[in-house]
N, CA, C and O atoms as CSV, one atom per row, in Angstrom:
chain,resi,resn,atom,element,x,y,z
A,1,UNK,N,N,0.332,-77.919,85.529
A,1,UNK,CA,C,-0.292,-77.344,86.711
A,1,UNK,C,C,-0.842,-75.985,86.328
A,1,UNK,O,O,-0.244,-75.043,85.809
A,2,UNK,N,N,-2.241,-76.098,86.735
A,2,UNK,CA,C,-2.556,-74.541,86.555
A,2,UNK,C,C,-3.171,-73.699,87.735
A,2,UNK,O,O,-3.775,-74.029,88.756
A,3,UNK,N,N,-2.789,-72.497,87.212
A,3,UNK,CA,C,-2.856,-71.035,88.667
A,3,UNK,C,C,-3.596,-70.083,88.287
A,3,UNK,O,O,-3.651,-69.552,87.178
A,4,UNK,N,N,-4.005,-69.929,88.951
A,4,UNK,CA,C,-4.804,-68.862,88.583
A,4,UNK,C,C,-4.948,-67.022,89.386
A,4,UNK,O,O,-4.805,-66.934,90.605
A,5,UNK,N,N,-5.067,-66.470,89.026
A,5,UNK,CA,C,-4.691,-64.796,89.361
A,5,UNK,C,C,-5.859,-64.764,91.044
A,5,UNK,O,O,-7.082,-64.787,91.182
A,6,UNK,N,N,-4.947,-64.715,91.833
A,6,UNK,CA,C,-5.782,-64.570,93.108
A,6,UNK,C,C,-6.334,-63.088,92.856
A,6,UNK,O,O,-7.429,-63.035,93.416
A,7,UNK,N,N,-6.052,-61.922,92.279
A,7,UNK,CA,C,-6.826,-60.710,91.994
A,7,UNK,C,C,-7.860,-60.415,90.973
A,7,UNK,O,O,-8.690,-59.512,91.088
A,8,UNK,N,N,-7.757,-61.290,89.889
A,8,UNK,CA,C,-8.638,-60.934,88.633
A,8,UNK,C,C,-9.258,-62.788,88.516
A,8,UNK,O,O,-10.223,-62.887,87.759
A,9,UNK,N,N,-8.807,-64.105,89.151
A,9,UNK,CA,C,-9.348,-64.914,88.735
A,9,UNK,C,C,-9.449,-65.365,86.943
A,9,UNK,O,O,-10.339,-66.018,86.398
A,10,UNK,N,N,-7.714,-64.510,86.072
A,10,UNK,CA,C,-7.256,-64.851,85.168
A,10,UNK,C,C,-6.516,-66.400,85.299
A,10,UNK,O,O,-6.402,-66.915,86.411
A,11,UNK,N,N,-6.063,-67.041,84.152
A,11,UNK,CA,C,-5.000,-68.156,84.017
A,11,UNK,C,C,-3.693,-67.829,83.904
A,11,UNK,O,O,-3.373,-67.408,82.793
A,12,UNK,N,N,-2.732,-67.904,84.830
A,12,UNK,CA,C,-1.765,-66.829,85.158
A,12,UNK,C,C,-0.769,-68.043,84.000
A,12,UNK,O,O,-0.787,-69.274,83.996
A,13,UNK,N,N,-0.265,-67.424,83.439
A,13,UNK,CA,C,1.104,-67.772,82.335
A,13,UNK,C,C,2.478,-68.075,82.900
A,13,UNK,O,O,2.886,-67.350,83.808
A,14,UNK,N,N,3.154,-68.964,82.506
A,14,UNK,CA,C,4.442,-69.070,83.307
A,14,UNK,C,C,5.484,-68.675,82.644
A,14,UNK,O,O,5.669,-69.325,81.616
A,15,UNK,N,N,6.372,-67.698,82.889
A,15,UNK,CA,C,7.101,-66.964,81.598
A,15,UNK,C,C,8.938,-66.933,82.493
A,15,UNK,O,O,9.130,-66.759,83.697
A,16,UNK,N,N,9.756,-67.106,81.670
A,16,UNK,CA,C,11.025,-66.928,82.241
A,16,UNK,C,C,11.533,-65.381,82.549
A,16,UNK,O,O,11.153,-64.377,81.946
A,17,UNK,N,N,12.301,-65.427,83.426
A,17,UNK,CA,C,12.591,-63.864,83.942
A,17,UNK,C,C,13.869,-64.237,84.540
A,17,UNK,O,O,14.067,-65.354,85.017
A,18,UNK,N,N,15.101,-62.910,84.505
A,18,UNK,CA,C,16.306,-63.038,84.893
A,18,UNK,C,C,17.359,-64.165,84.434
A,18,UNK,O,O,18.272,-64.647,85.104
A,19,UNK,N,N,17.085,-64.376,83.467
A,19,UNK,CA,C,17.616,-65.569,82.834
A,19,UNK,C,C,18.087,-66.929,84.167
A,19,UNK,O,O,18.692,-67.944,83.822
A,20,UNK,N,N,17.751,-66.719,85.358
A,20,UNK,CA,C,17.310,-67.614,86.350
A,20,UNK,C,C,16.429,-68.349,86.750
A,20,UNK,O,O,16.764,-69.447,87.194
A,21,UNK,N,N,15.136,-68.003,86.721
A,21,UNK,CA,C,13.740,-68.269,87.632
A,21,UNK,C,C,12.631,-68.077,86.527
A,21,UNK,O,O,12.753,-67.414,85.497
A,22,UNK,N,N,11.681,-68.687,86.883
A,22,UNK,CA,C,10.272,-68.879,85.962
A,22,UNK,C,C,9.246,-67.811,86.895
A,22,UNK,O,O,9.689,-67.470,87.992
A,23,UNK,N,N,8.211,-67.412,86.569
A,23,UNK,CA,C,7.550,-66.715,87.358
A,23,UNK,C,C,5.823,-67.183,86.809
A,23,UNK,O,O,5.655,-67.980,85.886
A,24,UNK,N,N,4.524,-66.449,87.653
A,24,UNK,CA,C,3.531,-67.123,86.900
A,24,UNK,C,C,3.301,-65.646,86.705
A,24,UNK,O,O,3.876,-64.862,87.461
A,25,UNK,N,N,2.394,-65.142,85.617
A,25,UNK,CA,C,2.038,-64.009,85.446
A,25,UNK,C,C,0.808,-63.335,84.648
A,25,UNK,O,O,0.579,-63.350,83.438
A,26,UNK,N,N,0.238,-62.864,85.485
A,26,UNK,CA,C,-1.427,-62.367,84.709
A,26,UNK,C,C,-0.892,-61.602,83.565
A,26,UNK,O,O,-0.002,-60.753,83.505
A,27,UNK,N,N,-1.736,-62.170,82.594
A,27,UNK,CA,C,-1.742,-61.364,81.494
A,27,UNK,C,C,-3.096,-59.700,81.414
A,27,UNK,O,O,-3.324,-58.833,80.570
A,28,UNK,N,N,-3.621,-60.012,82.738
A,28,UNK,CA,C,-4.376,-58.982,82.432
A,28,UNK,C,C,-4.671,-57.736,83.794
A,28,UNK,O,O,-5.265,-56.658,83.790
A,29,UNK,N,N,-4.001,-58.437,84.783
A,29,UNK,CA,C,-3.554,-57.714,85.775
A,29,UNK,C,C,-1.934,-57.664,86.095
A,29,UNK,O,O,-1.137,-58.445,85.576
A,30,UNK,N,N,-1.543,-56.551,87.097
A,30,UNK,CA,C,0.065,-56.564,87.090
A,30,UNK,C,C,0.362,-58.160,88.361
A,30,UNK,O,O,1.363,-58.247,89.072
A,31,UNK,N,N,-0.395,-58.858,88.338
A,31,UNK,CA,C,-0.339,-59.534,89.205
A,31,UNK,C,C,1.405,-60.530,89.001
A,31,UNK,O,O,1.450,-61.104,87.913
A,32,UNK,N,N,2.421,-60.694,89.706
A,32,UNK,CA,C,3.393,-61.999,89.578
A,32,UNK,C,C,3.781,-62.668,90.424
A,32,UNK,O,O,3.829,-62.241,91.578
A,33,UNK,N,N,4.131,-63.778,90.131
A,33,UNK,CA,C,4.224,-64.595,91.273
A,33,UNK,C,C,5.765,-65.334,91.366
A,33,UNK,O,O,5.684,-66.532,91.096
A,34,UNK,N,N,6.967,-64.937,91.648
A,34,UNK,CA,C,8.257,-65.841,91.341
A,34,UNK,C,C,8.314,-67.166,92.108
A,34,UNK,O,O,8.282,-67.389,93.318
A,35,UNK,N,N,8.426,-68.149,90.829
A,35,UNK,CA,C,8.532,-69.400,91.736
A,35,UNK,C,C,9.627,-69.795,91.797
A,35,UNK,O,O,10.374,-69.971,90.834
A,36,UNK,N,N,9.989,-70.078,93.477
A,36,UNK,CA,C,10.924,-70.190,93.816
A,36,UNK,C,C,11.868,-71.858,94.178
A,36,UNK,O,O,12.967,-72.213,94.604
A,37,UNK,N,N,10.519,-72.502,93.652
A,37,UNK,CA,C,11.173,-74.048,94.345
A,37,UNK,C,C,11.082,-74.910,92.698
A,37,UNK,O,O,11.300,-74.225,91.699
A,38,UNK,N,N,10.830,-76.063,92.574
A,38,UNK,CA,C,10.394,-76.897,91.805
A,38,UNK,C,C,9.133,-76.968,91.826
A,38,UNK,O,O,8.780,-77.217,92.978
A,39,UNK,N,N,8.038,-76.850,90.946
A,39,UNK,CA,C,6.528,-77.354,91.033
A,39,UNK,C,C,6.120,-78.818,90.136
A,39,UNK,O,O,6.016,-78.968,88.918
A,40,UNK,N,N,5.999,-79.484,90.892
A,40,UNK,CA,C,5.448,-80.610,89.957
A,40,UNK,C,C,4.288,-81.866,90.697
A,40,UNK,O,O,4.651,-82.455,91.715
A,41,UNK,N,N,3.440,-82.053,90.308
A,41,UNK,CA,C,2.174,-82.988,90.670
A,41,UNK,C,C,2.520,-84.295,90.208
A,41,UNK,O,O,2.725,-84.202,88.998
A,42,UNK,N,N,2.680,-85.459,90.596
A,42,UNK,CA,C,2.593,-86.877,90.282
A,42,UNK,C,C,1.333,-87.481,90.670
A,42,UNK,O,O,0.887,-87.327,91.806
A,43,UNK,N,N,0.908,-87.966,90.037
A,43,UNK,CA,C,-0.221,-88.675,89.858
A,43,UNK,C,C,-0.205,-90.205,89.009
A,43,UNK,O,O,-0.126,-90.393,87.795
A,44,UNK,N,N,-0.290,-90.996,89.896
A,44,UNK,CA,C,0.278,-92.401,89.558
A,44,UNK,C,C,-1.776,-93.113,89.027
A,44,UNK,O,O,-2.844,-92.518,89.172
A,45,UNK,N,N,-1.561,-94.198,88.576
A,45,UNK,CA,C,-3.189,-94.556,88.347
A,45,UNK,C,C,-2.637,-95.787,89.648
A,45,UNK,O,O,-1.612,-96.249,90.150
A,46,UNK,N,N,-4.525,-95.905,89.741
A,46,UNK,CA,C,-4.929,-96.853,90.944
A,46,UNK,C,C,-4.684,-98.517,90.458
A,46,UNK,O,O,-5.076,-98.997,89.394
A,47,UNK,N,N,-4.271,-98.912,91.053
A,47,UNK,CA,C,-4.532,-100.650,90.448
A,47,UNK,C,C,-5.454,-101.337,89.921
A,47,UNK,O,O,-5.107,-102.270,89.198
A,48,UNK,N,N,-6.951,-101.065,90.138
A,48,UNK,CA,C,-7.839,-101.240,89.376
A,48,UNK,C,C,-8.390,-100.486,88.201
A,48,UNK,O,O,-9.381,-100.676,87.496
A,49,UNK,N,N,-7.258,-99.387,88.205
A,49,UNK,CA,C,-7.214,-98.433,87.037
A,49,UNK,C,C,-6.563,-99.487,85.698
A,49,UNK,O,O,-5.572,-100.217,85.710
A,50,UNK,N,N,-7.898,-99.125,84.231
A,50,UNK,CA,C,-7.010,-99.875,83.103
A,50,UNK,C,C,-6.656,-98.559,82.137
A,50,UNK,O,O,-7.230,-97.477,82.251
A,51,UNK,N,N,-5.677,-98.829,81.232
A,51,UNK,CA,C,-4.979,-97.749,80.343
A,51,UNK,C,C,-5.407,-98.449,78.952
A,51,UNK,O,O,-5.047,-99.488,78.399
A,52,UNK,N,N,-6.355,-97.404,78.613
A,52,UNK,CA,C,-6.933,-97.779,77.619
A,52,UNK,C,C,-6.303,-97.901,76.157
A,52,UNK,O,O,-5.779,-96.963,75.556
A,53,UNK,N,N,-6.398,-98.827,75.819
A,53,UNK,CA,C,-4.898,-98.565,74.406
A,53,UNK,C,C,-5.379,-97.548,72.671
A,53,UNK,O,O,-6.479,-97.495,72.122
A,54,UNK,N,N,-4.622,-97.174,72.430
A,54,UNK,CA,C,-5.064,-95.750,71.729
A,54,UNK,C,C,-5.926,-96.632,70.423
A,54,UNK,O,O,-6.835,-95.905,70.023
A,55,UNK,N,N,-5.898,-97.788,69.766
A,55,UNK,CA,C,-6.414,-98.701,69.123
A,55,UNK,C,C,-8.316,-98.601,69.495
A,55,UNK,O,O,-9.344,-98.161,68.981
A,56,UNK,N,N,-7.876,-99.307,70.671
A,56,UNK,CA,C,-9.036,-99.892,71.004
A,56,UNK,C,C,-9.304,-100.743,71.930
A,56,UNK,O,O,-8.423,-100.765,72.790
A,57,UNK,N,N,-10.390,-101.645,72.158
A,57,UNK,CA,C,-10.314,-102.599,72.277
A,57,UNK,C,C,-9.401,-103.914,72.013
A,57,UNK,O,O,-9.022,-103.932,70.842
A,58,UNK,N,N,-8.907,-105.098,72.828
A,58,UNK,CA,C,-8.206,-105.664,71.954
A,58,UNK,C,C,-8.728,-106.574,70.417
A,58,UNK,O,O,-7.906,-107.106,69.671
A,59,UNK,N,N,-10.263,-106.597,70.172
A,59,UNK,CA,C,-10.521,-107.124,69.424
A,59,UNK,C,C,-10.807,-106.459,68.055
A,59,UNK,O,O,-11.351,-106.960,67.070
A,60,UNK,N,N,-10.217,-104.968,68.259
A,60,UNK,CA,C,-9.762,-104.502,67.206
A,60,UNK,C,C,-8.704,-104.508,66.717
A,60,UNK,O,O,-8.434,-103.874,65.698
A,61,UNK,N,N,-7.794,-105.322,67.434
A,61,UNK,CA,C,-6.459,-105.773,66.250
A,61,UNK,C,C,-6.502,-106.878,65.701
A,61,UNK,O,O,-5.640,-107.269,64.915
A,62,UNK,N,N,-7.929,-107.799,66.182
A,62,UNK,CA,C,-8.039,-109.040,65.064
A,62,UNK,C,C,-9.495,-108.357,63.826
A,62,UNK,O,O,-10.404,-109.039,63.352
A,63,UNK,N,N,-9.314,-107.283,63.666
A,63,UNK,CA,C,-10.368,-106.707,62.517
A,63,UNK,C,C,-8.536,-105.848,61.271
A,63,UNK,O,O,-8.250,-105.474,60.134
A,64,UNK,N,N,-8.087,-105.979,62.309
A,64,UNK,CA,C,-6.324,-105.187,61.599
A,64,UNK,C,C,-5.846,-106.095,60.669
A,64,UNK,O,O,-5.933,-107.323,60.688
A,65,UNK,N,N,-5.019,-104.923,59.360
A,65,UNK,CA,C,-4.737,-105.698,57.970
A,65,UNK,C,C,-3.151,-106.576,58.475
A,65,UNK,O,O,-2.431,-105.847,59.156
A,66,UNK,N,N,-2.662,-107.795,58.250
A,66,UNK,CA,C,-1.336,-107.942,58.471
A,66,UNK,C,C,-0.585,-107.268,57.057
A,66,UNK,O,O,-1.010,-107.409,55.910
A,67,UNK,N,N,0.486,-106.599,57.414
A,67,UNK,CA,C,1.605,-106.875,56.452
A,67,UNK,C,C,2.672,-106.922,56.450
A,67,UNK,O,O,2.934,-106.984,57.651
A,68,UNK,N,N,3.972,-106.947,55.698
A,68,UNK,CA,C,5.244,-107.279,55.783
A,68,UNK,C,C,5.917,-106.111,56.201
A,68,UNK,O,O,6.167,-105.160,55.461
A,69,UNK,N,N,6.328,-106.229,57.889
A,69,UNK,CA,C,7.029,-104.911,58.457
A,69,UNK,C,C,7.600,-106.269,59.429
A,69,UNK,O,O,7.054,-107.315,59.779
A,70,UNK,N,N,9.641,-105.400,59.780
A,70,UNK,CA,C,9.639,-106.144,60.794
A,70,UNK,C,C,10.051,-105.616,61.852
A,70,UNK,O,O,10.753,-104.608,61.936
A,71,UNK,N,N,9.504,-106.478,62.983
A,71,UNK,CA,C,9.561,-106.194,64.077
A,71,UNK,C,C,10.379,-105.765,65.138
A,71,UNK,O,O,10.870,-106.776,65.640
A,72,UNK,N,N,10.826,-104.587,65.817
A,72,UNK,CA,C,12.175,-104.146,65.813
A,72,UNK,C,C,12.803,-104.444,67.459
A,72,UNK,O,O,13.915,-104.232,67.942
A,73,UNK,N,N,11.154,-105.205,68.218
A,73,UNK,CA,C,11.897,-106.468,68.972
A,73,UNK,C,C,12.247,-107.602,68.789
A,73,UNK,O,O,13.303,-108.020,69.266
A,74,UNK,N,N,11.278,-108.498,67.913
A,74,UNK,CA,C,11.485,-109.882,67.828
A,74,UNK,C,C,12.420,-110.195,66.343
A,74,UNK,O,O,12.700,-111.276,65.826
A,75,UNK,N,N,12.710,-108.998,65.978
A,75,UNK,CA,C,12.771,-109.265,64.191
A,75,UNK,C,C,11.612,-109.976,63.238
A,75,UNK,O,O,11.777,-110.109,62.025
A,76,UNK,N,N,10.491,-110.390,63.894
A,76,UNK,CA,C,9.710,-110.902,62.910
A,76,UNK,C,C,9.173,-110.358,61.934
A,76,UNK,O,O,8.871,-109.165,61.890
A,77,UNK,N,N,8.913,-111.558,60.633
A,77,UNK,CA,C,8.726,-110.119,59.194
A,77,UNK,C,C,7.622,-109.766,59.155
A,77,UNK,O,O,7.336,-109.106,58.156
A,78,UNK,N,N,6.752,-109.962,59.951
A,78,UNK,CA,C,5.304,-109.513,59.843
A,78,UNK,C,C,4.478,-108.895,61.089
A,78,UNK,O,O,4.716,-109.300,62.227
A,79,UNK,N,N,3.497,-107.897,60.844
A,79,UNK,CA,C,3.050,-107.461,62.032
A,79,UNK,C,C,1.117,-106.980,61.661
A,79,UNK,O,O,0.520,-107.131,60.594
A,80,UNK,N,N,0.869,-106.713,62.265
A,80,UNK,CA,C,-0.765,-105.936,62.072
A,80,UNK,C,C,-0.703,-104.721,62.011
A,80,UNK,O,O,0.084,-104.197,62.799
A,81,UNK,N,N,-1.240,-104.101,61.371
A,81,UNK,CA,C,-1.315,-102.315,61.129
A,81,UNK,C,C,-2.889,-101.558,61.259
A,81,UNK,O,O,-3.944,-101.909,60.729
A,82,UNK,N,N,-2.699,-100.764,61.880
A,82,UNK,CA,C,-3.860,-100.038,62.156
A,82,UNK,C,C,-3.202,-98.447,61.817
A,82,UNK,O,O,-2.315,-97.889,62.462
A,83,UNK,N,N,-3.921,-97.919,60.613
A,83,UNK,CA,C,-3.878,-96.103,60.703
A,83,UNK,C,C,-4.852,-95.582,61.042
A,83,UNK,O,O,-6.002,-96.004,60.920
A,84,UNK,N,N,-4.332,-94.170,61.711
A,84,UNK,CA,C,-5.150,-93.809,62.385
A,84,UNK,C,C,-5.278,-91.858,62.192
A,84,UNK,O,O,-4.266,-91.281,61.795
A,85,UNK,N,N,-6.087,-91.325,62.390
A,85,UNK,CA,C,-5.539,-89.489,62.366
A,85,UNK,C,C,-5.249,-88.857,63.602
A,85,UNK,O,O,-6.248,-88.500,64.226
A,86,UNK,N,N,-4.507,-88.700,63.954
A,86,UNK,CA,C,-3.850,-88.308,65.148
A,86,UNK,C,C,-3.854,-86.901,65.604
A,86,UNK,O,O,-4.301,-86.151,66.472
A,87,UNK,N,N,-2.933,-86.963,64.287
A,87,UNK,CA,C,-2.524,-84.760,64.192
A,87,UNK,C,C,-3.403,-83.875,63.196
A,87,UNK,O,O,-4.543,-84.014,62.754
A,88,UNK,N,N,-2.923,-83.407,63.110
A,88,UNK,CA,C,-4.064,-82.103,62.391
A,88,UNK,C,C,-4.804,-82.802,60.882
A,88,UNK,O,O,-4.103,-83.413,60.075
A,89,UNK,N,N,-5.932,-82.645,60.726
A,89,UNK,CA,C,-6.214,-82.484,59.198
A,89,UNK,C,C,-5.307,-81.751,58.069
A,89,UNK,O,O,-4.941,-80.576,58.060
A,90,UNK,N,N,-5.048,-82.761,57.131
A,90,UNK,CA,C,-4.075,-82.789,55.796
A,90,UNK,C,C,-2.759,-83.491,56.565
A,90,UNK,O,O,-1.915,-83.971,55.808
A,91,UNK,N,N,-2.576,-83.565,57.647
A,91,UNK,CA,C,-1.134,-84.400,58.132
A,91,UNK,C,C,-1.268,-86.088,57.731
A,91,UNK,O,O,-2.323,-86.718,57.806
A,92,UNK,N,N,-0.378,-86.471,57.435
A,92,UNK,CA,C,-0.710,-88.291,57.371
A,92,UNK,C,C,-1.007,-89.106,58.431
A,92,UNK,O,O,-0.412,-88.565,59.363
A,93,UNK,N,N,-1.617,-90.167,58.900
A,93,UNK,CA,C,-2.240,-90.714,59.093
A,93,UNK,C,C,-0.985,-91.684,60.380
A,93,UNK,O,O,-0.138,-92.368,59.805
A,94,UNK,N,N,-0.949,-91.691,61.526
A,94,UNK,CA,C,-0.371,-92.598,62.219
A,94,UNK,C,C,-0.419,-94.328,61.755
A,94,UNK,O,O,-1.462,-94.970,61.635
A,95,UNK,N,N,0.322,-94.613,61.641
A,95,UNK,CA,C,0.298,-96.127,61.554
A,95,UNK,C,C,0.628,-97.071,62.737
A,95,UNK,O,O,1.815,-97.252,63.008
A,96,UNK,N,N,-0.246,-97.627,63.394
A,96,UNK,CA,C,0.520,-98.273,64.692
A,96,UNK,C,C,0.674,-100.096,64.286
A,96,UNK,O,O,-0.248,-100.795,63.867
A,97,UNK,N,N,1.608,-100.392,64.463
A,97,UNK,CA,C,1.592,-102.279,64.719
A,97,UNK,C,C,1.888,-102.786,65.705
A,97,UNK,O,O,2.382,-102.262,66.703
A,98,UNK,N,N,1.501,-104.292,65.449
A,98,UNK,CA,C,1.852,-104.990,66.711
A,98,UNK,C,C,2.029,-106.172,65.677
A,98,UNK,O,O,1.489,-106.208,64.572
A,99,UNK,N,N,2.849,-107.111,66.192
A,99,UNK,CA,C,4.357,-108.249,65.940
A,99,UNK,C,C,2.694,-109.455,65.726
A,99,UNK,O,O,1.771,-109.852,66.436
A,100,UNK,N,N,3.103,-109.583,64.491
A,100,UNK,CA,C,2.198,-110.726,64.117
A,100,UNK,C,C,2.744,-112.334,65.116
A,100,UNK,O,O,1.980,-113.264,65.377
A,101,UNK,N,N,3.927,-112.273,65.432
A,101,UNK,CA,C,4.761,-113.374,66.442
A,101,UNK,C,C,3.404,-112.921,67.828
A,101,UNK,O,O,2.979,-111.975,68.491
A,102,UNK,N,N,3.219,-114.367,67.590
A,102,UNK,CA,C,2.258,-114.806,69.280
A,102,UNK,C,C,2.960,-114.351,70.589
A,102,UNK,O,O,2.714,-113.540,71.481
A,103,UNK,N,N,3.996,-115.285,70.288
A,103,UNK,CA,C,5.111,-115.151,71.535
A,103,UNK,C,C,5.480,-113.720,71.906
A,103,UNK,O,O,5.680,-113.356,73.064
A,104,UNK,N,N,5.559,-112.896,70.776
A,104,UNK,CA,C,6.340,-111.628,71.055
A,104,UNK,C,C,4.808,-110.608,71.257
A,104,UNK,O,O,4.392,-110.554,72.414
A,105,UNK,N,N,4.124,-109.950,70.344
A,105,UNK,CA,C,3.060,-109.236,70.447
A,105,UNK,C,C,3.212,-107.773,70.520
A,105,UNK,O,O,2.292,-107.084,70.959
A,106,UNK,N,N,4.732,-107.066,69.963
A,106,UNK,CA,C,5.044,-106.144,70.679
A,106,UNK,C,C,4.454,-104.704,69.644
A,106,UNK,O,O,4.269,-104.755,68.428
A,107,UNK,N,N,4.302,-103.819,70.293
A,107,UNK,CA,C,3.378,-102.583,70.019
A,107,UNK,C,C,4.759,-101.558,69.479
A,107,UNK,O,O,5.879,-101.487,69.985
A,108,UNK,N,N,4.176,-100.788,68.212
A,108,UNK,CA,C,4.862,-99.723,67.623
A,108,UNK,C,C,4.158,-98.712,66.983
A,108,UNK,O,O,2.946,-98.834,66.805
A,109,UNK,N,N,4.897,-97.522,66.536
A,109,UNK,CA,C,4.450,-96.754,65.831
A,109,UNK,C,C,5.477,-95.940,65.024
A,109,UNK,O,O,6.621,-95.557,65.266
A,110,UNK,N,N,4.166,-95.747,63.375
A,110,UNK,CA,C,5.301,-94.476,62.990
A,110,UNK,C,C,4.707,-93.640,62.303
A,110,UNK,O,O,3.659,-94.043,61.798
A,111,UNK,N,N,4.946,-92.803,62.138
A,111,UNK,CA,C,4.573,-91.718,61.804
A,111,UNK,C,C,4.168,-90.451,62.652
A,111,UNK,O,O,3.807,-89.419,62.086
């Protein structure tokens, strides 16, 4: 959630204070704000909302290499692998699979 400085129209920071309470606080005016309750926004998706899978399409896991990993729902010894760059440049490369088993199909990752 973000706030913003009703006096300067800064991005007010949320910083701990009194080893109790969080507060929001301009970094560039004396502006503070102690919050006193819980703050939190839920935001659910709509039903005709789709969640796009970090892959792709699904017909980019039949372009995916199989190899011998197993599956740590179905136990099966084989799955599809897709790497990918995720985190910073020079970090390694995410590897995601999914359960070469029809029946099972189940989605992982590591790295």
């Amino acid at each position: 959630m973000q706030a913003f400085c009703p006096t300067c129209a800064n991005l007010l920071m949320v910083e701990f204070f009194d080893l109790t309470g969080l507060r929001y606080a301009c970094q560039t005016c004396p502006y503070v704000y102690n919050v006193d309750r819980k703050l939190a926004k839920k935001h659910s998706l709509h039903s005709d909302q789709k969640v796009e899978d970090v892959i792709g399409p699904p017909e980019e896991w039949e372009l995916a290499d199989k190899t011998e990993a197993c599956c740590p729902k179905c136990e099966h010894g084989y799955a599809f692998v897709v790497n990918l760059q995720i985190s910073a440049e020079g970090e390694p490369p995410t590897s995601f699979y999914k359960c070469a088993n029809g029946k099972c199909s189940h989605r992982w990752r590591e790295g």
